[in-house]
C-alpha positions in Angstrom: -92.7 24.9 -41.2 -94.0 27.1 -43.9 -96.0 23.9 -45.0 -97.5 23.5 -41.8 -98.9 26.7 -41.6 -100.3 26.5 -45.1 -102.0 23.1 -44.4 -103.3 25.0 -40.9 -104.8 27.8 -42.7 -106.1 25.6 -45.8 -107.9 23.7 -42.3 -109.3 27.1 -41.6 -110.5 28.0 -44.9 -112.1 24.9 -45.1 -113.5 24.9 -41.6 -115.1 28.0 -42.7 -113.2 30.6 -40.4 -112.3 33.9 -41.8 -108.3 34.3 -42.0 -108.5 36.9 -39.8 -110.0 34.7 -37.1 -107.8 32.1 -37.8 -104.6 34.3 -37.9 -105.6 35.3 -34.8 -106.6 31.8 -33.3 -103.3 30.0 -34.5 -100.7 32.8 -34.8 -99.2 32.6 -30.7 -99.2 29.0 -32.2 -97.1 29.8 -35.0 -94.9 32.5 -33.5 -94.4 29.7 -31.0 -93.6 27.3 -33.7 -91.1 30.0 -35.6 -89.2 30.1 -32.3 -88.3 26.3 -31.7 -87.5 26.5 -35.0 -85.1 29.2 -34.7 -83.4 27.6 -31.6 -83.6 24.5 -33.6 -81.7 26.0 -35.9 -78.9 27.9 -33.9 -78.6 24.8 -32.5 -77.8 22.9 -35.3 -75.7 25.7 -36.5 -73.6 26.1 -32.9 -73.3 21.9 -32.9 -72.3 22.5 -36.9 -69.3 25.0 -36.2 -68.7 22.3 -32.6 -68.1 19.4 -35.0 -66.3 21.2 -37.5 -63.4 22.6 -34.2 -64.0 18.8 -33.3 -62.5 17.6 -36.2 -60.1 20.1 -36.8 -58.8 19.9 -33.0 -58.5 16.1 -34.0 -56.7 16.9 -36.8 -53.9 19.0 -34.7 -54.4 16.2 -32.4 -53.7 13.5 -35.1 -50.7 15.5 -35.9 -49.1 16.5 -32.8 -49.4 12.6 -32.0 -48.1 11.9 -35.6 -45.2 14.1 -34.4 -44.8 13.3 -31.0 -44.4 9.3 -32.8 -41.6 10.6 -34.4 -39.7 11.8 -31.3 -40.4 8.4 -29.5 -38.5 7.0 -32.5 -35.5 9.2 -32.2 -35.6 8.9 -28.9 -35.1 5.1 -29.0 -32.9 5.2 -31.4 -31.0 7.1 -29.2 -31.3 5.6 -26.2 -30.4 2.1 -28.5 -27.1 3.9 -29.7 -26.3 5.2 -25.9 -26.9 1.4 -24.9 -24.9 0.1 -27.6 -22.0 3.1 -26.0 -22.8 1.7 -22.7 -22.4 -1.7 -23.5 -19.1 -1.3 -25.3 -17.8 1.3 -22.7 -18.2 -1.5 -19.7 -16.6 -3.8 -22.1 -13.9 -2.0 -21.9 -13.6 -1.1 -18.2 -14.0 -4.6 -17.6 -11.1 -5.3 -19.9 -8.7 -2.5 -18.1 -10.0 -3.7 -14.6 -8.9 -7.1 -15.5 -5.4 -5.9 -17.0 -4.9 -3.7 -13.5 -6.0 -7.0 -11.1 -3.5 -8.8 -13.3 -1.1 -6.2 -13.5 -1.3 -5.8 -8.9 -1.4 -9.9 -8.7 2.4 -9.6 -10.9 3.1 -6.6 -8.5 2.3 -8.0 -5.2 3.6 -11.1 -7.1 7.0 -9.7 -7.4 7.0 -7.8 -3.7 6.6 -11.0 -2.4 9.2 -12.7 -3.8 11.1 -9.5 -2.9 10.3 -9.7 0.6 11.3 -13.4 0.9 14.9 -12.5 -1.2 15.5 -9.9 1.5 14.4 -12.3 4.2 17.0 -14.2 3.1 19.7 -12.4 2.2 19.2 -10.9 5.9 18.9 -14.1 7.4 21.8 -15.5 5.3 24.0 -12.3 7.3 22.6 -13.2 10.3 23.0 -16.8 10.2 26.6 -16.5 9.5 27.3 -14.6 12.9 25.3 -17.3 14.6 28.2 -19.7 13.0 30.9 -17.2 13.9 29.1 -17.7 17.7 29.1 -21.6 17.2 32.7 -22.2 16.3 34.1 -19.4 19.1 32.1 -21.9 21.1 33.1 -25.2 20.0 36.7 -24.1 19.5 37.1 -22.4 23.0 35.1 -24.8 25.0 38.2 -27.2 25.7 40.9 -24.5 25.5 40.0 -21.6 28.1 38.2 -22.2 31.8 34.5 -21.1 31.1 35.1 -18.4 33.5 37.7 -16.7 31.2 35.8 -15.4 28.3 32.2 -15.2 27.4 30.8 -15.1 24.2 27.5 -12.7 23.4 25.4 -13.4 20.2 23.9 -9.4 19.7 21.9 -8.2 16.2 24.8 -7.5 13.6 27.4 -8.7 15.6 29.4 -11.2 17.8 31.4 -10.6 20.8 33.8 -12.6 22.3 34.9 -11.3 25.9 38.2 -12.6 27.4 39.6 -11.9 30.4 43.3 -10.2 30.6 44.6 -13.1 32.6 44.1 -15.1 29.4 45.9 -13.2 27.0 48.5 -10.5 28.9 50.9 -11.3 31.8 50.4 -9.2 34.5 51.0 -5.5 33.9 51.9 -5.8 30.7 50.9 -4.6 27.2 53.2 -6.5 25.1 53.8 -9.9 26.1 51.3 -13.1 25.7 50.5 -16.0 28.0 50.4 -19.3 26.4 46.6 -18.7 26.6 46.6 -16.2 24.6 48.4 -18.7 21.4 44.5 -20.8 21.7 42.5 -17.4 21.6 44.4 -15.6 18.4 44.3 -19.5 16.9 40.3 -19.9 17.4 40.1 -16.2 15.8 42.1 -16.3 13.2 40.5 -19.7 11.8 37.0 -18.5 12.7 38.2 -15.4 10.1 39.2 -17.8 7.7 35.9 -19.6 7.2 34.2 -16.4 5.9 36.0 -13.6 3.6 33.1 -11.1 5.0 33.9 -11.1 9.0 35.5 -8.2 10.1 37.1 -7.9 13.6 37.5 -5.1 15.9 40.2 -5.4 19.0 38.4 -3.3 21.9 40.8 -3.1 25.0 38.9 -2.6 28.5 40.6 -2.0 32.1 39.2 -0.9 35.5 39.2 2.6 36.9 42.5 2.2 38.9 46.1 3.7 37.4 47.6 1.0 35.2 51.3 0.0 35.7 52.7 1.7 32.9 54.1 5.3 34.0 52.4 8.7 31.6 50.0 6.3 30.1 46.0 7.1 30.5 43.3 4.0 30.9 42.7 5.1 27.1 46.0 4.4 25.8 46.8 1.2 28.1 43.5 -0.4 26.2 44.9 0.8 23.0 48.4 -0.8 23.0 46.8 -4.2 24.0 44.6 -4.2 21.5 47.2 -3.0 19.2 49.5 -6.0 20.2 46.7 -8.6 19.0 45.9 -7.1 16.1 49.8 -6.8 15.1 50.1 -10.7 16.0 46.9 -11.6 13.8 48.5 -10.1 11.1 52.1 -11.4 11.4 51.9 -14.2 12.6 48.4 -15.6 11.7 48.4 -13.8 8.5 44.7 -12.4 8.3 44.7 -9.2 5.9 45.3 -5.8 8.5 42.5 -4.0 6.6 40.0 -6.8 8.4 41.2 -6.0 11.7 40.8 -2.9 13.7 42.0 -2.0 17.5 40.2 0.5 19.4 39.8 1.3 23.4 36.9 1.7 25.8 39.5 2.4 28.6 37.7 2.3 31.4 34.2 3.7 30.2 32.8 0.3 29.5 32.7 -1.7 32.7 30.4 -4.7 32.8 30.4 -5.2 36.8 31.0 -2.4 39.6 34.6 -0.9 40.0 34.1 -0.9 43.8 34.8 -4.6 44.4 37.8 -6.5 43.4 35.9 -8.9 41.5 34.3 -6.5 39.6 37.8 -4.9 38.4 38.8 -8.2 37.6 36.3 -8.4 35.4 35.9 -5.2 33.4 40.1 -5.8 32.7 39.1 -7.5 29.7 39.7 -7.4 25.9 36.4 -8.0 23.7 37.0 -9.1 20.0 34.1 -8.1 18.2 32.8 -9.6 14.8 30.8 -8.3 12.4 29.9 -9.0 8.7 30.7 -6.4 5.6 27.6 -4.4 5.8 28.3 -2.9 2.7 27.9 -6.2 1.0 24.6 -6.7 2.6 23.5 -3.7 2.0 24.5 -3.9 -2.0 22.3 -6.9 -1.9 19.3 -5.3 -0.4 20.1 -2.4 -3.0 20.0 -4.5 -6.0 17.0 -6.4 -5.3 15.2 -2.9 -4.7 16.4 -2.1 -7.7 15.2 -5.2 -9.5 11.2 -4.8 -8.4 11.4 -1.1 -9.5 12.5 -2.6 -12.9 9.1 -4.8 -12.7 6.8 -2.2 -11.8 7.6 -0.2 -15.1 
């Protein structure tokens, strides 16, 4: 700039104009000139200091990115070792969740099997009370009048039903007809066939007096049923400790005690056959106690 004005007022000199005149003619020019350049050079100054936050901003910039590179890293590493975690974790779960469908398929497995054991054990019990039901049947069927005994197949246990006039003489407690020889012969080999059956001797009358004097409904049931028991075991030989007598009296009618025919046919004795419970129930016990043993 200082050039510039030199060469201006060399032009001067040489243009013959006094440097007063020529001060004053180009100095608003050069004061104007000194002012650009002063902008000029706070300008270059300002951008000067600009670049230089530039690159030092860029420089933070370079490192936070450097160091924000470095926490994408560990971060997939990471997120690699949680995968690898994951990936053995549901490896395993899938394992034990296999092991536990196995181990429920062996368990249902084995309550199935249960379940058909008990089915037939229970259907083992009942099907030898249908056969008791069956030979009473067959046996009877050509021995007694169909209208002197019936024969009811009930859950657990059999009855037979026979009428008085086919076992007792009239108004008596102790003494048989010839009846009576086919009825304790049918029971006794219907005993026989299984070790299990169990008899009870259940005498039955109407609601009128009976013929023997001081002696209650209750007790005239009781001494017939006690004479067929006693000739079971004497003279048919089955074990006393399978037989039992007991009374209804005359608490367990079957037809109305206001007709004739209906105390005919509530004087009745009722032999009544049942399996050993116990034994069925053992059964049922031990098989219970077999699946717990499988679900340990």
């Amino acid at each position: 700039m200082r050039l510039l004005l030199t060469g201006l007022l060399a032009l001067a000199l040489a243009g013959c104009i006094s440097p007063k005149k020529a001060a004053e003619r180009y100095q608003p020019r050069i004061d104007t000139l000194d002012s650009l350049a002063a902008v000029q050079a706070d300008s270059i100054y300002q951008l000067t200091l600009a670049l230089e936050r530039s690159r030092g901003g860029n420089d933070m910039l370079l490192e936070t990115q450097n160091r924000l590179q470095d926490r994408l890293l560990e971060q997939d590493d990471r997120i690699e070792a949680l995968q690898s975690n994951l990936s053995s974790t549901n490896s395993e779960l899938n394992e034990q969740l296999e092991n536990l469908r196995e181990a429920l398929e062996r368990r249902e497995a084995n309550l199935d099997s249960l379940i058909a054991l008990q089915a037939a054990i229970i259907d083992d019990y009942s099907s030898s009370l249908s056969a008791v039901a069956n030979r009473l049947s067959d046996s009877l069927e050509t021995k007694l009048d169909s209208g002197q005994y019936v024969i009811l197949d009930r859950p657990g246990e059999v009855i037979l039903s026979v009428q008085e006039s086919s076992l007792f003489r009239p108004r008596s407690v102790g003494y048989l007809v010839d009846d009576a020889a086919a009825v304790l012969k049918t029971l006794a080999g219907t005993l026989g066939t299984n070790p299990l059956l169990k008899l009870q001797i259940v005498g039955h009358t109407d609601n009128q007096p009976n013929p023997i004097r001081n002696t209650d409904n209750w007790e005239y049931g009781a001494l017939r049923a006690a004479t067929l028991a006693d000739k079971l075991a004497t003279e048919y030989y089955i074990s006393p400790n399978r037989i039992t007598g007991a009374t209804r009296g005359e608490y367990g009618p079957t037809q109305s005690n206001a007709t004739e025919e209906g105390r005919y046919q509530n004087r009745r004795v009722e032999f009544v056959f049942t399996s050993n419970v116990a034994n069925l129930l053992r059964e049922l016990d031990r098989l219970t106690v077999q699946y717990q043993g499988t679900k340990r």
